[in-house]
C-alpha positions as CSV (number, residue, x, y, z in Angstrom):
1,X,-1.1,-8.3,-21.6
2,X,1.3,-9.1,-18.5
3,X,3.8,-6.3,-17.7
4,X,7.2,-8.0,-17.0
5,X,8.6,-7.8,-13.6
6,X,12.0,-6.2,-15.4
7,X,13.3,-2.7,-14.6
8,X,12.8,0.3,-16.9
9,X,15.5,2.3,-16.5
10,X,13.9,5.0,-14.2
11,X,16.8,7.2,-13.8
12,X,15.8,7.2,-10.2
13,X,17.2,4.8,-7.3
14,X,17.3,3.9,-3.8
15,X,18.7,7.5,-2.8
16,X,15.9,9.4,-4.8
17,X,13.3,11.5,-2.7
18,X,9.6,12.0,-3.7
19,X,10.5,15.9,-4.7
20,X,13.0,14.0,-7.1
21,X,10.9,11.8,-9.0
22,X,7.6,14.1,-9.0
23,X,9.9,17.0,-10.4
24,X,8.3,18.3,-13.7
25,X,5.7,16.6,-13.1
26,X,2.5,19.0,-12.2
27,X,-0.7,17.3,-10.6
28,X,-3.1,20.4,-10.7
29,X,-6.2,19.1,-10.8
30,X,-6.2,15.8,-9.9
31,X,-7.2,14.1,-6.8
32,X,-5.1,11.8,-4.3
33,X,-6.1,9.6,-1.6
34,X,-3.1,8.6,0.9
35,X,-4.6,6.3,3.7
36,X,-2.4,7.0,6.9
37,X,-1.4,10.0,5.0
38,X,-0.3,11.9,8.1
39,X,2.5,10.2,9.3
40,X,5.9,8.4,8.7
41,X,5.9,7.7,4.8
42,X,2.3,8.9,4.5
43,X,2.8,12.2,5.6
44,X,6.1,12.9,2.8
45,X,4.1,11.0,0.3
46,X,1.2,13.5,1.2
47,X,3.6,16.6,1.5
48,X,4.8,15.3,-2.3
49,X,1.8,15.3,-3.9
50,X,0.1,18.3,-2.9
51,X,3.8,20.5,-3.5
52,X,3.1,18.9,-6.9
53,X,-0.3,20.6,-7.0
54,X,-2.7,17.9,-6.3
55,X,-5.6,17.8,-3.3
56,X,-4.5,15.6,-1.1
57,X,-7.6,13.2,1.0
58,X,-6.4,11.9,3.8
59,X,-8.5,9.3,5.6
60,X,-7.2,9.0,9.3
61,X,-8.1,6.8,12.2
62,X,-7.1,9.6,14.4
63,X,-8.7,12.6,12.3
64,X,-7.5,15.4,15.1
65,X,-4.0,14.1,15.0
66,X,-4.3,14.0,11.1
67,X,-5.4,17.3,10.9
68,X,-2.5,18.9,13.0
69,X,-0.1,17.0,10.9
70,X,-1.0,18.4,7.3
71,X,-2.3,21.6,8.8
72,X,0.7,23.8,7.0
73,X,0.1,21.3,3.6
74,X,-1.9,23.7,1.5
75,X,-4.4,21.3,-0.5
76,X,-5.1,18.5,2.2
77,X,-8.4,17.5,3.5
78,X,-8.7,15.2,6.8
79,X,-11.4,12.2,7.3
80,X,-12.6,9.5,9.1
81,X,-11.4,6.2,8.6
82,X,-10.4,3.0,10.6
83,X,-9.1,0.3,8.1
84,X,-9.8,-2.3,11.0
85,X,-13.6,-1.6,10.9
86,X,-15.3,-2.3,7.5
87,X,-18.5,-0.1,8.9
88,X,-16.0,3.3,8.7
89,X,-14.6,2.1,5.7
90,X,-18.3,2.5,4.1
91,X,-18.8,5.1,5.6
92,X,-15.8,7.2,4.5
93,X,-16.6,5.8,0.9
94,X,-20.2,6.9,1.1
95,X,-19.0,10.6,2.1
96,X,-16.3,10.8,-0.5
97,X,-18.7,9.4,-3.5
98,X,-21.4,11.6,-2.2
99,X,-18.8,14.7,-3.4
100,X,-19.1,13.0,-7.0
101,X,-15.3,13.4,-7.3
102,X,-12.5,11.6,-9.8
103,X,-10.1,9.6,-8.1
104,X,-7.3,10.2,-9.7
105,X,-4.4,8.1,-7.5
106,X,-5.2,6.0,-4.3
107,X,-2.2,4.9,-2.1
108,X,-3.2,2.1,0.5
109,X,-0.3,3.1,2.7
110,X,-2.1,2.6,6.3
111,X,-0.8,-0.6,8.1
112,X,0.4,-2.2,11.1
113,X,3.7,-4.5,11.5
114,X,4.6,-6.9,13.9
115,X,2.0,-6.1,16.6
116,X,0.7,-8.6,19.7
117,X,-1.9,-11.2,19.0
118,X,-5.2,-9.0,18.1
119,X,-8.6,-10.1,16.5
120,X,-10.8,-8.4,14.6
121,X,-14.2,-9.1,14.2
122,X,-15.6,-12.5,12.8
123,X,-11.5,-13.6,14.2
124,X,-9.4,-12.1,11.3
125,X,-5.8,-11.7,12.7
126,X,-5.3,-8.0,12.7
127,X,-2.5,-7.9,10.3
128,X,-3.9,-9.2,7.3
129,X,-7.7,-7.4,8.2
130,X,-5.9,-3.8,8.5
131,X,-3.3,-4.2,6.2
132,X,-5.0,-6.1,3.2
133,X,-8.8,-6.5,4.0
134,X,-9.1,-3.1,5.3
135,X,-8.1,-1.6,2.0
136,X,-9.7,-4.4,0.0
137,X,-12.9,-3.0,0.8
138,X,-11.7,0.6,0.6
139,X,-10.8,0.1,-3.3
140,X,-14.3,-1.9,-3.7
141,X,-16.5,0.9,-2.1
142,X,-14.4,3.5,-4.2
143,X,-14.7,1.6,-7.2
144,X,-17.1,4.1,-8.8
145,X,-14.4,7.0,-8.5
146,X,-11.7,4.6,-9.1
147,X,-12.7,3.9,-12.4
148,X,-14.1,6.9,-13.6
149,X,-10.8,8.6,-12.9
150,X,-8.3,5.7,-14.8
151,X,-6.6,5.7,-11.3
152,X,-3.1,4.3,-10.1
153,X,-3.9,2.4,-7.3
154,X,-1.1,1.7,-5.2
155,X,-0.7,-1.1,-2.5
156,X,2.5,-0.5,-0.4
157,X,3.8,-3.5,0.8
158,X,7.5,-4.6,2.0
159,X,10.4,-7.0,1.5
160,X,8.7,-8.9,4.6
161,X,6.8,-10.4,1.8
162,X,9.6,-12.8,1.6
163,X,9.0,-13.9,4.7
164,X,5.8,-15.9,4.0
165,X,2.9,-16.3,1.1
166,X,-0.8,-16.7,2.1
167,X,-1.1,-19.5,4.6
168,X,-4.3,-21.2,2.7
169,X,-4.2,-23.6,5.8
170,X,-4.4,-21.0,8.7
171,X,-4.8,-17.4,7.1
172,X,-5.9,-16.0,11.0
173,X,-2.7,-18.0,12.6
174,X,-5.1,-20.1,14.3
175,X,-2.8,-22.7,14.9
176,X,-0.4,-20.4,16.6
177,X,0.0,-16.4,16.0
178,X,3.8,-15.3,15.0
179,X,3.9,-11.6,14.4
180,X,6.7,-12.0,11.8
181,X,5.3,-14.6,9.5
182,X,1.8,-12.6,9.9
183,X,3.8,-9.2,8.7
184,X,5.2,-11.3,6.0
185,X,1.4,-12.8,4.6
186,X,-0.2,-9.5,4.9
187,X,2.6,-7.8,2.8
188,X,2.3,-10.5,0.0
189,X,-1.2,-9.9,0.0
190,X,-0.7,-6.2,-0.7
191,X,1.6,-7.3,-3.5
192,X,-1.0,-9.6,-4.7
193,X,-4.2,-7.7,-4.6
194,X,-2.2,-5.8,-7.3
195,X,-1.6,-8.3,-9.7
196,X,-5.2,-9.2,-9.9
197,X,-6.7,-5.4,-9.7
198,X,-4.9,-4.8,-12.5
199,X,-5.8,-7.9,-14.6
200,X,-10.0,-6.8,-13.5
201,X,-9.4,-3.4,-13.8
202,X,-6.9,-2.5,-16.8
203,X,-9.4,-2.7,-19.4
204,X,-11.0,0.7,-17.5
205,X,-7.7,2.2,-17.7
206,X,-7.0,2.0,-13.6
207,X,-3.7,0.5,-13.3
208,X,-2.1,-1.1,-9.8
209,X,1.1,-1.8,-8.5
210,X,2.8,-2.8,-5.3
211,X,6.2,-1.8,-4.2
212,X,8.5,-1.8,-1.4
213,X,9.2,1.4,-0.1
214,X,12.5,0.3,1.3
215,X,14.1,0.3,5.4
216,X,13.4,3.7,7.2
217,X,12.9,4.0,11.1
218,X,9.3,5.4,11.3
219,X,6.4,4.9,13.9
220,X,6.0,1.2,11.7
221,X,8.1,-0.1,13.8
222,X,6.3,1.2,17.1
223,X,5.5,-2.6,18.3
224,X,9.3,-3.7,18.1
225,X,11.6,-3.2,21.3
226,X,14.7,-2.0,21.2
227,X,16.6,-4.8,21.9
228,X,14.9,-6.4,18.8
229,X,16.0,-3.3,16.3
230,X,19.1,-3.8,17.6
231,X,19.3,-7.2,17.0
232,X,18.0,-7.0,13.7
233,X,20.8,-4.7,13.4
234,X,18.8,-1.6,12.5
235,X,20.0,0.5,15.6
236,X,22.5,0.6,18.1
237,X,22.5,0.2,21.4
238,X,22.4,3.5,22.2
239,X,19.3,3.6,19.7
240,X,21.3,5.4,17.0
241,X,21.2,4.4,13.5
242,X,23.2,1.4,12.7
243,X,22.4,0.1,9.4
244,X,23.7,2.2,6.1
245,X,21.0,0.5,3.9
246,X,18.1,2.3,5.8
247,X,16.5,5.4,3.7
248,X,15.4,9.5,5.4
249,X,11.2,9.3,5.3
250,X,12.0,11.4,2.1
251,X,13.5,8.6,-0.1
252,X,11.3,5.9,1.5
253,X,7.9,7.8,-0.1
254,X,10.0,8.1,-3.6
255,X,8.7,5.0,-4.9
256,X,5.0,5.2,-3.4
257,X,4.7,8.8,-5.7
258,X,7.1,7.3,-8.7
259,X,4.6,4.3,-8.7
260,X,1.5,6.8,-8.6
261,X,3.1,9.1,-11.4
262,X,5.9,8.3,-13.1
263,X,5.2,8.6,-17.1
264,X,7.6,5.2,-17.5
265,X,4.6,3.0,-16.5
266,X,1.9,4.3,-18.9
267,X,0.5,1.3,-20.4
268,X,1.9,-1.0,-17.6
269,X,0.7,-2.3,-13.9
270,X,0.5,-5.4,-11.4
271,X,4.2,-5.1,-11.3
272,X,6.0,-4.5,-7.9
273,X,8.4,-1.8,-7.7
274,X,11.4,-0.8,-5.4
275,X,14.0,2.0,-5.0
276,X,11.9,4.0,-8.1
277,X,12.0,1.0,-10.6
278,X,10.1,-2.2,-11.1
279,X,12.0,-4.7,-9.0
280,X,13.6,-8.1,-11.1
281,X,12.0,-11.0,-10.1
282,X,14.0,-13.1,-6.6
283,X,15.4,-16.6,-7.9
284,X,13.4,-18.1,-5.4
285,X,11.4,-17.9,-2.7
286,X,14.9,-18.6,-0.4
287,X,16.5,-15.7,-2.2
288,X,17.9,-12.7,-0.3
289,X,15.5,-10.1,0.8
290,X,15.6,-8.2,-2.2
291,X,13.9,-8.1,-5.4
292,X,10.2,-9.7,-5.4
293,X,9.4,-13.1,-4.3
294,X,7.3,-15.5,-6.6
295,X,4.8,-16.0,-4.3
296,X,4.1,-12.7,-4.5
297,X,3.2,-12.2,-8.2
298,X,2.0,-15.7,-9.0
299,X,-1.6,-14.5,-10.9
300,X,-3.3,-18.2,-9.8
301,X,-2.3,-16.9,-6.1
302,X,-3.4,-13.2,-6.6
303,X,-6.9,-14.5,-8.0
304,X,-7.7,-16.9,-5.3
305,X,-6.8,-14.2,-2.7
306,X,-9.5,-12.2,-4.5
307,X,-11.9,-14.9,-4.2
308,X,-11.1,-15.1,-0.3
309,X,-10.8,-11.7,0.8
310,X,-14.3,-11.1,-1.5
311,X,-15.9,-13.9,1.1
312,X,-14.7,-12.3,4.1
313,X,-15.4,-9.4,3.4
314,X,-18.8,-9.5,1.3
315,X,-17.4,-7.1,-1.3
316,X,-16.7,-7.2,-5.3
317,X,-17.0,-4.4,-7.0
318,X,-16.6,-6.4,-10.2
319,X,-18.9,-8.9,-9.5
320,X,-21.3,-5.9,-9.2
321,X,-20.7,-4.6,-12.4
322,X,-21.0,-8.1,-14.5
323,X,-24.9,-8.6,-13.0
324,X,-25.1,-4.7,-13.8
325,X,-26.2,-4.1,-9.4
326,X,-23.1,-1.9,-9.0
C-alpha cells in the first residue's frame, strides 16, 4: 500500500533539534550506520543517536579525520569508505557483514554539492556516482543486514531536487556539465531510490524515506564562493548569516533521526519528509522550493532509476534473491 505524501502531525517542526525528536526514545541495542557521519549534519545526527544509546558505524573517506571527530562519542566505530569508488564500497560491506551484525538504521548522508566538472570511472558525473550510485551499491552489498534487521533506510536529499528530475537524455551532463542542475538530479535520485526501496523492500519489513534536512551553513557548501552565498542570499558580505530561514547543524539532523525513529511512521515509508514531518506534495514541478516535487516521487520514475543505476552499477540485491544467488 502507498503511504500518502500528507503530514502526520509530528508535533515537531522546522526549529526541533535531533535531542528533541529522539527524546524518550532509547536505542540500546540497535545498530546505526551514518555515512559521512563525522561532519556537518552527520556528525549531530551521529552525536543523536549514540546519546540515544545506539552504536554508531561510521564509514569515512577520511577514517583519521573521522576518528578525531567522534573520539569523545561514546558508542562510535570509524571505517573505511569512499562512496566514489564501488571497490571500497565492497569492501566496507564485506568487513561489516563479516561481524554478522543487524542493521538496524542506515542513513546515506555522505554527498557532494555543486562541485567542478569531475568523472568517475566508466564517465559518471561525480554528483549523481557519490551522491546516489555510491549509496546505491552500499544499500545492495548491505542488503543481507538490511533486511535481517527491518531497517529504516534513509536517503537525505534536498529542496535542490526541484531544480531538476533525472535527465534520461544526458544523466553524466554530457552535453554540457552545470553544477546546479547536477545537484538538483542527484537529490531527486536520493528521493527516488526511496520510493522504490520501499515498494522491493516493505514486504521484509525495511522501510525508506527521503527527506530534506532543511538550509544550514555546513562544509556542503565548501565548493560555493562567497560571492555566490551571498548572492543566493545565504550570507552577507561580511560572510555573516543573512537568511532567517537557515537552521543550527542541530535542527538540520532533526529530521534525518525523526525519519530513522520516530514511532509516527510505523507501517509507512517511500515518503519524503521535511522540518520533522512528511512534506505535502509541491503543485507542480514550477512550485516554490518547498514541499516535494512530483518528479521526485513519481514510482514509474523511481523504478526506472532502479533499473539504470542497477546497470551501472552491476548490483541488485533483489534480483539476487528472486534467482535464490544472493
Amino acid at each position: 500500500m502507498t503511504t500518502p505524501q500528507r503530514k502526520v502531525a509530528s508535533g515537531f517542526g522546522a526549529r526541533s533539534t535531533a535531542a528533541d525528536v529522539l527524546r524518550g526514545i532509547g536505542l540500546s541495542g540497535k545498530l546505526a550506520i551514518v555515512t559521512g557521519g563525522y561532519s556537518g549534519l552527520g556528525l549531530e545526527t551521529t552525536r543523536a543517536l549514540a546519546d540515544a544509546g545506539a552504536t554508531v558505524v561510521v564509514p569515512a573517506r577520511r577514517p583519521e579525520t573521522a576518528r578525531k571527530a567522534v573520539q569523545d562519542i561514546a558508542g562510535t566505530e570509524v571505517d573505511a569508505l569512499d562512496l566514489a569508488d564501488l571497490d571500497s564500497v565492497r569492501s566496507f560491506a564485506e568487513r561489516f557483514l563479516a561481524s554478522g551484525r543487524d542493521i538496524d538504521i542506515l542513513i546515506n548522508n555522505a554527498g557532494i554539492m555543486a562541485c567542478p566538472e569531475r568523472r568517475l570511472g566508466p564517465g559518471w558525473e561525480s554528483q549523481f556516482a557519490v551522491n546516489h550510485l555510491g549509496h546505491y551499491a552500499l544499500v545492495n552489498r548491505l542488503w543481507p543486514a538490511i533486511a535481517r534487521g527491518g531497517a529504516r533506510v534513509i536517503s537525505v536529499s534536498s529542496a535542490g531536487h526541484h531544480d531538476s528530475g533525472i535527465r534520461w537524455d544526458d544523466v553524466h551532463f554530457e552535453r554540457g556539465y552545470d553544477k546546479v542542475l547536477a545537484y538538483g538530479q542527484a537529490k531527486t535520485a536520493n528521493a527516488l531510490f526511496a520510493v522504490h526501496l520501499d515498494a522491493l523492500a516493505r514486504h521484509t519489513g525495511v522501510r525508506a524515506f527521503s527527506l530534506h534536512p532543511g538550509s544550514i551553513l555546513t562544509p556542503l557548501q565548501r565548493h560555493l564562493s562567497a560571492q555566490e552565498m551571498v548572492a543566493a542570499g545565504w550570507i552577507d558580505e561580511h560572510g555573516n548569516l543573512a537568511d532567517p530561514t537557515f537552521k543550527t547543524p542541530e535542527q538540520g539532523a532533526a529530521t534525518q533521526v525523526w525519519a530513522a525513529t520516530s514511532p509516527r511512521l510505523e507501517g509507512l515509508g517511500g515518503v519524503y519528509c521535511e522540518d520533522c514531518d512528511i512534506a505535502e506534495p509541491a503543485a507542480s514541478d514550477s512550485a516554490p522550493l518547498t514541499d516535494v516535487s512530483p518528479h521526485a516521487t513519481d514510482p514509474e520514475q523511481a523504478a526506472r532509476l532502479w533499473t539504470l543505476s542497477a546497470d551501472l552499477t552491476g548490483l541488485d540485491a533483489f534480483a539476487a534473491e528472486r534467482s535464490g544467488t544472493l
